[in-house]
NUSE-610593 format. One record per atom (N, C-alpha, C): residue number from 1; residue in three letters; atom name; x, y, z. Coordinates in Angstrom, 3 decimals, always signed. Example, Ala and Ser with C-alpha at 12.3 -4.5 7.8 and 13.67 -1.06 7.14 Angstrom:
nr->1, rest->ALA, atom->N, X->+13.190, Y->-5.690, Z->+7.800
nr->1, rest->ALA, atom->CA, X->+12.300, Y->-4.500, Z->+7.800
nr->1, rest->ALA, atom->C, X->+13.200, Y->-3.300, Z->+7.800
nr->2, rest->SER, atom->N, X->+12.850, Y->-2.250, Z->+7.080
nr->2, rest->SER, atom->CA, X->+13.670, Y->-1.060, Z->+7.140
nr->2, rest->SER, atom->C, X->+12.900, Y->+0.030, Z->+7.870
END
This chain:
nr->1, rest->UNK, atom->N, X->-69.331, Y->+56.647, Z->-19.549
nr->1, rest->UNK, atom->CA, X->-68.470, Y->+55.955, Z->-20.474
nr->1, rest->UNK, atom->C, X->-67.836, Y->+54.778, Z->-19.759
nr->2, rest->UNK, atom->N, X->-68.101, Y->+53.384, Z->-20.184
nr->2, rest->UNK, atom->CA, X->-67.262, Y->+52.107, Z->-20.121
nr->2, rest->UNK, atom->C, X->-66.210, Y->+51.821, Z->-20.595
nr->3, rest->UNK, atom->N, X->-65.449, Y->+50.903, Z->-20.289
nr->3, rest->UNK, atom->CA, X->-64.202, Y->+50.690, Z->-21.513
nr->3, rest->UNK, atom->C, X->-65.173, Y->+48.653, Z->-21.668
nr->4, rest->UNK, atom->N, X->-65.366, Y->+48.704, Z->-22.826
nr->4, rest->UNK, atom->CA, X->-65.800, Y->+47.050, Z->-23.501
nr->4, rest->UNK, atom->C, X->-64.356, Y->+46.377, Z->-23.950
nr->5, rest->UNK, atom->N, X->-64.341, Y->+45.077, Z->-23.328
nr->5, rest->UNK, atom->CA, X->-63.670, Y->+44.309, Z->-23.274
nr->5, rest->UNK, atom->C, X->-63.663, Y->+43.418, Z->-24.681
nr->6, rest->UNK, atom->N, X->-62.466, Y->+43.414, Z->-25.938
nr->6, rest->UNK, atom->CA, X->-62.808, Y->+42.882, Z->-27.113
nr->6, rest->UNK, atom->C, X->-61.627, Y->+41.496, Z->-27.347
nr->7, rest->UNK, atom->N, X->-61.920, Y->+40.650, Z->-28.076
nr->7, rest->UNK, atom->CA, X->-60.531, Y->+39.665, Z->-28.260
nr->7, rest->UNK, atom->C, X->-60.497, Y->+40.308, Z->-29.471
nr->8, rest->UNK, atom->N, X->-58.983, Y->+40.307, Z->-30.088
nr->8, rest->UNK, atom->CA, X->-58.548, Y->+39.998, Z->-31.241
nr->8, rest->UNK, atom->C, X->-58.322, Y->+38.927, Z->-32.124
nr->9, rest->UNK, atom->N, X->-58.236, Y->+38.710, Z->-33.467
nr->9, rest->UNK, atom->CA, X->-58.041, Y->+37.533, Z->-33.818
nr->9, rest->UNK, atom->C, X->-56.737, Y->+36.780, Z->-33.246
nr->10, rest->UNK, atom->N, X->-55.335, Y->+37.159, Z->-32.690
nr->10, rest->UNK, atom->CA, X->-54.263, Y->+36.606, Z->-32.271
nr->10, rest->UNK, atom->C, X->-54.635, Y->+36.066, Z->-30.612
nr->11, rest->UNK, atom->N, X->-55.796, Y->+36.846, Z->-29.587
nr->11, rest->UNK, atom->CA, X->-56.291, Y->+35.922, Z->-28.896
nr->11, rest->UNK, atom->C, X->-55.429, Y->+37.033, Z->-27.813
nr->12, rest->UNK, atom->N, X->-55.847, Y->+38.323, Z->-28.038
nr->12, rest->UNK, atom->CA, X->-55.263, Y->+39.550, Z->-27.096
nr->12, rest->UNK, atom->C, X->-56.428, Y->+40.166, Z->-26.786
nr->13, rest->UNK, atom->N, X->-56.164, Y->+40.868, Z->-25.666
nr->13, rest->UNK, atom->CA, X->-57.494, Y->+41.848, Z->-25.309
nr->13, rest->UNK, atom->C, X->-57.264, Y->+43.168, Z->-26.420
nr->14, rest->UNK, atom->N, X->-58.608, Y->+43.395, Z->-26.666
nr->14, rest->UNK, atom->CA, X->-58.411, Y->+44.736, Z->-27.190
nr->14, rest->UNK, atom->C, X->-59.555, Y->+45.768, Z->-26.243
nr->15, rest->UNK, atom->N, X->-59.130, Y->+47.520, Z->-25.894
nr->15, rest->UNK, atom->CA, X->-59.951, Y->+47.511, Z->-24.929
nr->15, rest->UNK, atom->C, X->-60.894, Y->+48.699, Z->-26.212
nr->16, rest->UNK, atom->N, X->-61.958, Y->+48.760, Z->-26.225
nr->16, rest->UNK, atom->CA, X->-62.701, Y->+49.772, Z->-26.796
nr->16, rest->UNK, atom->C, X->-63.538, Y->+50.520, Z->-25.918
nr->17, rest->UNK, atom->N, X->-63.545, Y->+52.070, Z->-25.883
nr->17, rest->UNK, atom->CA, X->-64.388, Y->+52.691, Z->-24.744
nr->17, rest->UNK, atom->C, X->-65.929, Y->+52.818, Z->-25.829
nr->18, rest->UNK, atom->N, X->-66.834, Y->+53.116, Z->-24.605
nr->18, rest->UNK, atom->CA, X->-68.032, Y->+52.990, Z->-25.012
nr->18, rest->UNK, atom->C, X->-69.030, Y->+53.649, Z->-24.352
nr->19, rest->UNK, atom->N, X->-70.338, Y->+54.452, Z->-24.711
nr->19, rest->UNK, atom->CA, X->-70.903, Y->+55.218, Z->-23.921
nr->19, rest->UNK, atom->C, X->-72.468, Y->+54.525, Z->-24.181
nr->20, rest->UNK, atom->N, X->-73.139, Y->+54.201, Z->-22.974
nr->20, rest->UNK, atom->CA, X->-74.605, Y->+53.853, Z->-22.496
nr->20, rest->UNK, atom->C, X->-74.983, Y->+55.254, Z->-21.796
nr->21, rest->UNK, atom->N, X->-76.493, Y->+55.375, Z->-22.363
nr->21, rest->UNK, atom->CA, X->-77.173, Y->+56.289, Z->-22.045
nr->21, rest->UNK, atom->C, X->-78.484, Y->+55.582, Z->-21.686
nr->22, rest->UNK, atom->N, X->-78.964, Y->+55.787, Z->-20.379
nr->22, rest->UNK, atom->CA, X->-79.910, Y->+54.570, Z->-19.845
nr->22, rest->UNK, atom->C, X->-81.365, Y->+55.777, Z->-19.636
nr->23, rest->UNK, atom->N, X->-82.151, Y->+55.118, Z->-19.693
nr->23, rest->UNK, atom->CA, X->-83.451, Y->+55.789, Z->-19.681
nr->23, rest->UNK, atom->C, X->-83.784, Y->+55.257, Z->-18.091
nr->24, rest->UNK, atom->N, X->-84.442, Y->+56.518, Z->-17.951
nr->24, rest->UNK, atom->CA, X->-84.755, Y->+56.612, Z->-16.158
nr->24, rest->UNK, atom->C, X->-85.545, Y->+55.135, Z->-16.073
nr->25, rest->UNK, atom->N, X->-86.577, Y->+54.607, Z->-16.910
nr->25, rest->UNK, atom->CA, X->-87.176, Y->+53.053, Z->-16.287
nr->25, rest->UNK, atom->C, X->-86.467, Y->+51.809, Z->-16.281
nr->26, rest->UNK, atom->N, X->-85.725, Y->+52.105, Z->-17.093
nr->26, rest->UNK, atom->CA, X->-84.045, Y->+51.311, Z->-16.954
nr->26, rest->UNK, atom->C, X->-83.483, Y->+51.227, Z->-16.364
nr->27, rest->UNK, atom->N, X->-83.322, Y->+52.269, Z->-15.668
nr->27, rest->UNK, atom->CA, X->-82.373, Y->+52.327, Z->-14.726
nr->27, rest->UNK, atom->C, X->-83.433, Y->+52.396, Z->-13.359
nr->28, rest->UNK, atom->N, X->-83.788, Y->+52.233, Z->-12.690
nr->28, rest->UNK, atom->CA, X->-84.662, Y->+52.467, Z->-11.562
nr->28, rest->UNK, atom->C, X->-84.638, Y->+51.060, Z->-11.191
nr->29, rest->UNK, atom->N, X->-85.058, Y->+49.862, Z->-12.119
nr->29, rest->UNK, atom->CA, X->-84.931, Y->+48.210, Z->-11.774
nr->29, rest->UNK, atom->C, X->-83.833, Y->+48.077, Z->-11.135
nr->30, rest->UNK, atom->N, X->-82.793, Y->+48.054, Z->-11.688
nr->30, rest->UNK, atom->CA, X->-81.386, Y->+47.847, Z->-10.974
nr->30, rest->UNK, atom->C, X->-80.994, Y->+48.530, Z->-9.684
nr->31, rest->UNK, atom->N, X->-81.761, Y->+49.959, Z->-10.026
nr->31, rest->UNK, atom->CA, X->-81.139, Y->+50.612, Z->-8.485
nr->31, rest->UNK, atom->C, X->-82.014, Y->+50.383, Z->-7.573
nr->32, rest->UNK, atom->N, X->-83.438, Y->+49.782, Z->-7.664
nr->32, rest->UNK, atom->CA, X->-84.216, Y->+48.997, Z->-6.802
nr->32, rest->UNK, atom->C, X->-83.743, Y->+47.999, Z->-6.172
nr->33, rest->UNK, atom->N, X->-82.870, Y->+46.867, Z->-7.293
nr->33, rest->UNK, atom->CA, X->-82.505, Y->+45.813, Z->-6.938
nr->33, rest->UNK, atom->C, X->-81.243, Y->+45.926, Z->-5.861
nr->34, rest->UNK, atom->N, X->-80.396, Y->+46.705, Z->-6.156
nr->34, rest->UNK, atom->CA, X->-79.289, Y->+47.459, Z->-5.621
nr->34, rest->UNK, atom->C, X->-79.786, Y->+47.866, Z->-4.117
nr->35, rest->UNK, atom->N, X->-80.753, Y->+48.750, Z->-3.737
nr->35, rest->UNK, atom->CA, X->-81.047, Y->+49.416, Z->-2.781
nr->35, rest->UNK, atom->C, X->-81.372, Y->+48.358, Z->-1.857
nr->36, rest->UNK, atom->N, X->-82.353, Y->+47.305, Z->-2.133
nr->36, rest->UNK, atom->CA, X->-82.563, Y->+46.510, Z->-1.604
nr->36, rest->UNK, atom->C, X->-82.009, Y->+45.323, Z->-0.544
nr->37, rest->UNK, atom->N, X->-81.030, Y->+44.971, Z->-1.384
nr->37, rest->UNK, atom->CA, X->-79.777, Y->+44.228, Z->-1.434
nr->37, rest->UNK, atom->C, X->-79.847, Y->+42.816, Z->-1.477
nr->38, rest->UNK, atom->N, X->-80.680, Y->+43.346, Z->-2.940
nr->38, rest->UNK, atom->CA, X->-80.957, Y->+41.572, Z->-3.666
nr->38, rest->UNK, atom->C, X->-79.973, Y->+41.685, Z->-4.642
nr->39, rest->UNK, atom->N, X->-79.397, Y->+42.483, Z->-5.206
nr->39, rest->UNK, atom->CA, X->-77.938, Y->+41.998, Z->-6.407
nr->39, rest->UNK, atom->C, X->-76.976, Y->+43.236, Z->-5.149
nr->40, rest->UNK, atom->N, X->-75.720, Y->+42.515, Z->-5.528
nr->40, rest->UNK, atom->CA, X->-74.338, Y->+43.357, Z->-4.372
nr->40, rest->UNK, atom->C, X->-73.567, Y->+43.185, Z->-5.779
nr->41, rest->UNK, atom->N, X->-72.915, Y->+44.535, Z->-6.319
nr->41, rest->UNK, atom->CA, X->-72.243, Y->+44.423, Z->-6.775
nr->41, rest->UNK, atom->C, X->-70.419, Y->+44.118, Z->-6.624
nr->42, rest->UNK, atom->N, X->-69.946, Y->+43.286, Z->-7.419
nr->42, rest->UNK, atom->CA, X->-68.733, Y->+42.879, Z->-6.716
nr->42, rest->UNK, atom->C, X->-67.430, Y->+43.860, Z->-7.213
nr->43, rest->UNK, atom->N, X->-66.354, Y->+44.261, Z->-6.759
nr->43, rest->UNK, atom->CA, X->-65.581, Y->+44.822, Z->-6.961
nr->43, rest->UNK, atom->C, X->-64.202, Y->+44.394, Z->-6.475
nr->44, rest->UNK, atom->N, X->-63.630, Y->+44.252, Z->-7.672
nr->44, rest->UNK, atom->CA, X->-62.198, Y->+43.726, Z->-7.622
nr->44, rest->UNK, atom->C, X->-61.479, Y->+44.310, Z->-6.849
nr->45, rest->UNK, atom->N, X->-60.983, Y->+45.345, Z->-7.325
nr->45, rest->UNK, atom->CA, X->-59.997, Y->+46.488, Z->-6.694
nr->45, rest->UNK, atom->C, X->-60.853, Y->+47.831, Z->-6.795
nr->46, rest->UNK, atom->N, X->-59.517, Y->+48.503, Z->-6.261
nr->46, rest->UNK, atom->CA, X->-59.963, Y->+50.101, Z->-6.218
nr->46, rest->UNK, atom->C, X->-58.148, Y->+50.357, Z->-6.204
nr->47, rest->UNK, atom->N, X->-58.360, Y->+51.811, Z->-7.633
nr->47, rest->UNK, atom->CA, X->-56.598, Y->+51.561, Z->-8.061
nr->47, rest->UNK, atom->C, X->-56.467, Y->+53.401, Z->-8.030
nr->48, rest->UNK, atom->N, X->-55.682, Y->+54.016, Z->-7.349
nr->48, rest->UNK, atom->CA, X->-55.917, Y->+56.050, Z->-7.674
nr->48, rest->UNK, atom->C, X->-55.145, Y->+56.398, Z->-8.881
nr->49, rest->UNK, atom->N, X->-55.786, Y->+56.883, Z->-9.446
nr->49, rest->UNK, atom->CA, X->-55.359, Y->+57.526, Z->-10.601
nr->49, rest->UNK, atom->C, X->-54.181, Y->+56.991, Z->-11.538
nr->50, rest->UNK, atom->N, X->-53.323, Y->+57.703, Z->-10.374
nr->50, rest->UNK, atom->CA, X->-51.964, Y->+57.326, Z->-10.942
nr->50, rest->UNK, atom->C, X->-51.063, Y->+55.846, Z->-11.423
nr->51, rest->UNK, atom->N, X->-52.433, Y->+54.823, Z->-10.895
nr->51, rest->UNK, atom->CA, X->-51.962, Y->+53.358, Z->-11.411
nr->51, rest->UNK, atom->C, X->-53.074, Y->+52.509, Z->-11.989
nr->52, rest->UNK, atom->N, X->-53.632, Y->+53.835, Z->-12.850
nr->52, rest->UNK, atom->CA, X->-54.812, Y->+53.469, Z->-13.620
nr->52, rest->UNK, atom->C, X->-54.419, Y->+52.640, Z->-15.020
nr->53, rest->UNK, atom->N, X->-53.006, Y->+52.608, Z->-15.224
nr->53, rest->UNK, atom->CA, X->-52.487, Y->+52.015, Z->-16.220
nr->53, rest->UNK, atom->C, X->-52.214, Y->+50.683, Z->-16.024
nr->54, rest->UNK, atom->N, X->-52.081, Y->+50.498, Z->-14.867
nr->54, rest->UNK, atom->CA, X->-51.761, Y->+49.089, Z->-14.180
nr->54, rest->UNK, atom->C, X->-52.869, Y->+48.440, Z->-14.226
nr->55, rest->UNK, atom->N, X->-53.869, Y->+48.974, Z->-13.548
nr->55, rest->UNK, atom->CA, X->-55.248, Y->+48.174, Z->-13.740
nr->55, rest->UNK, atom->C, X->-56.011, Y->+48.277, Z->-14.964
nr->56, rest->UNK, atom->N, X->-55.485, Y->+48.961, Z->-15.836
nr->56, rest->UNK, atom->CA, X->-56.113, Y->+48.793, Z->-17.136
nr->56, rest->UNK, atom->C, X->-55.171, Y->+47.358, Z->-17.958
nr->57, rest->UNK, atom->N, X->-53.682, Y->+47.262, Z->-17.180
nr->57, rest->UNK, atom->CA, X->-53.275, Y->+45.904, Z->-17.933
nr->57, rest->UNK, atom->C, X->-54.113, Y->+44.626, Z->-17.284
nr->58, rest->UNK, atom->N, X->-54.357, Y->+44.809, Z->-15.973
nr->58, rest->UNK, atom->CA, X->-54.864, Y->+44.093, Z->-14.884
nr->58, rest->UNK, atom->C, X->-56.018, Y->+43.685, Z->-16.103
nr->59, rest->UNK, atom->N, X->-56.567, Y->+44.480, Z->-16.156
nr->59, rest->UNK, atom->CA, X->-58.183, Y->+43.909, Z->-16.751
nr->59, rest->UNK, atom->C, X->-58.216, Y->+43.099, Z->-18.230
nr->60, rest->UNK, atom->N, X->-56.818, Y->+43.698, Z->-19.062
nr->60, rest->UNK, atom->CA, X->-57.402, Y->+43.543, Z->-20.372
nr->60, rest->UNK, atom->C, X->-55.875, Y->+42.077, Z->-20.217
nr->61, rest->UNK, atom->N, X->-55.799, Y->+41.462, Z->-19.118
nr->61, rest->UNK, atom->CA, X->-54.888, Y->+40.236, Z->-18.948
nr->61, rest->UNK, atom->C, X->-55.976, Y->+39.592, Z->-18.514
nr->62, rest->UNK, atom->N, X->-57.495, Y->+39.749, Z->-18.043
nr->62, rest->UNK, atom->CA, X->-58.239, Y->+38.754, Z->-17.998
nr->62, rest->UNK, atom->C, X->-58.140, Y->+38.550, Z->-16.315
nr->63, rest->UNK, atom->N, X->-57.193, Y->+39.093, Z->-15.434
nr->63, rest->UNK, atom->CA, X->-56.639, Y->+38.893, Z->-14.390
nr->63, rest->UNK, atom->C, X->-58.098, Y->+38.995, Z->-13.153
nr->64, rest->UNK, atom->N, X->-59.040, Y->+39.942, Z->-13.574
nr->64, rest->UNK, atom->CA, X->-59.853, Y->+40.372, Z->-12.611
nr->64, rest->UNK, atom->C, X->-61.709, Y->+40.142, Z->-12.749
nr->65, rest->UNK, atom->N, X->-62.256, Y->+39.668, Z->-11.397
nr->65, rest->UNK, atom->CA, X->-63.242, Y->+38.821, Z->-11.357
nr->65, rest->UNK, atom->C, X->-64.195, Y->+39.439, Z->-10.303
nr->66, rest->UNK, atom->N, X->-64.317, Y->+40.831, Z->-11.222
nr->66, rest->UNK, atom->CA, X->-65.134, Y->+41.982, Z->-10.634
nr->66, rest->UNK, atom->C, X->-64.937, Y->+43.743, Z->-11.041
nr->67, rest->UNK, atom->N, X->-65.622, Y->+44.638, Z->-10.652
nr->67, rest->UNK, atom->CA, X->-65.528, Y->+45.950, Z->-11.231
nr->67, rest->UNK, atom->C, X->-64.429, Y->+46.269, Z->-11.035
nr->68, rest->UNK, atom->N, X->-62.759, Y->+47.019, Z->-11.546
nr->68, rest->UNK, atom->CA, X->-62.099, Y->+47.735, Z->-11.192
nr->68, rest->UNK, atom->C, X->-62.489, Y->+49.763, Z->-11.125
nr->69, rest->UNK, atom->N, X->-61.996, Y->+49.373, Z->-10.265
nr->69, rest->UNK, atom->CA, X->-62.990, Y->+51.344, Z->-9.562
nr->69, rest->UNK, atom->C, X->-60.784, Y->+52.119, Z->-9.413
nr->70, rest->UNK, atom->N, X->-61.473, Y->+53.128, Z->-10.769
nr->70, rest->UNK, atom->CA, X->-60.273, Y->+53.820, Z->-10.631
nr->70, rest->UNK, atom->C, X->-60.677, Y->+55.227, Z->-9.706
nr->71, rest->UNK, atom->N, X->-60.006, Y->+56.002, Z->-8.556
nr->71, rest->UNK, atom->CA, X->-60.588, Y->+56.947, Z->-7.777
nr->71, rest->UNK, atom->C, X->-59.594, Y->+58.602, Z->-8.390
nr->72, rest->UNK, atom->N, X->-60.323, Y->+59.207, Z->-8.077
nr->72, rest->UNK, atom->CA, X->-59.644, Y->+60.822, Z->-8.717
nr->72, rest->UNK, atom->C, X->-59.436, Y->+61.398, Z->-7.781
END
């Protein structure tokens, strides 16, 4: 499960969660590409749990220019 990033008509984030279910040949390209280290994925932060609310304003303010990774 993702959370998708939506505008509203007033020009606010709205956040909607969302679930992808990837088929193994789908997914194998990317983690090829990945393994390789022809695409690096980029990552903003890394936020624990407990200030998962923070980085959920973080994201839906447009603030961040890469994956936020919440940890458990």
């Amino acid at each position: 499960m993702g959370i998708e990033q939506r505008s509203d008509p007033e020009n606010r984030a709205e956040l909607k969660p969302f679930t992808s279910i990837g088929k193994r040949p789908d997914l194998l390209t990317p983690a090829d590409l990945l393994r390789t280290g022809q695409v690096t994925p980029v990552f903003d932060r890394t936020n624990p749990l407990e200030e998962a609310a923070d980085a959920l304003r973080c994201v839906a303010a447009g603030h961040t220019r890469g994956k936020v990774v919440i940890t458990v």
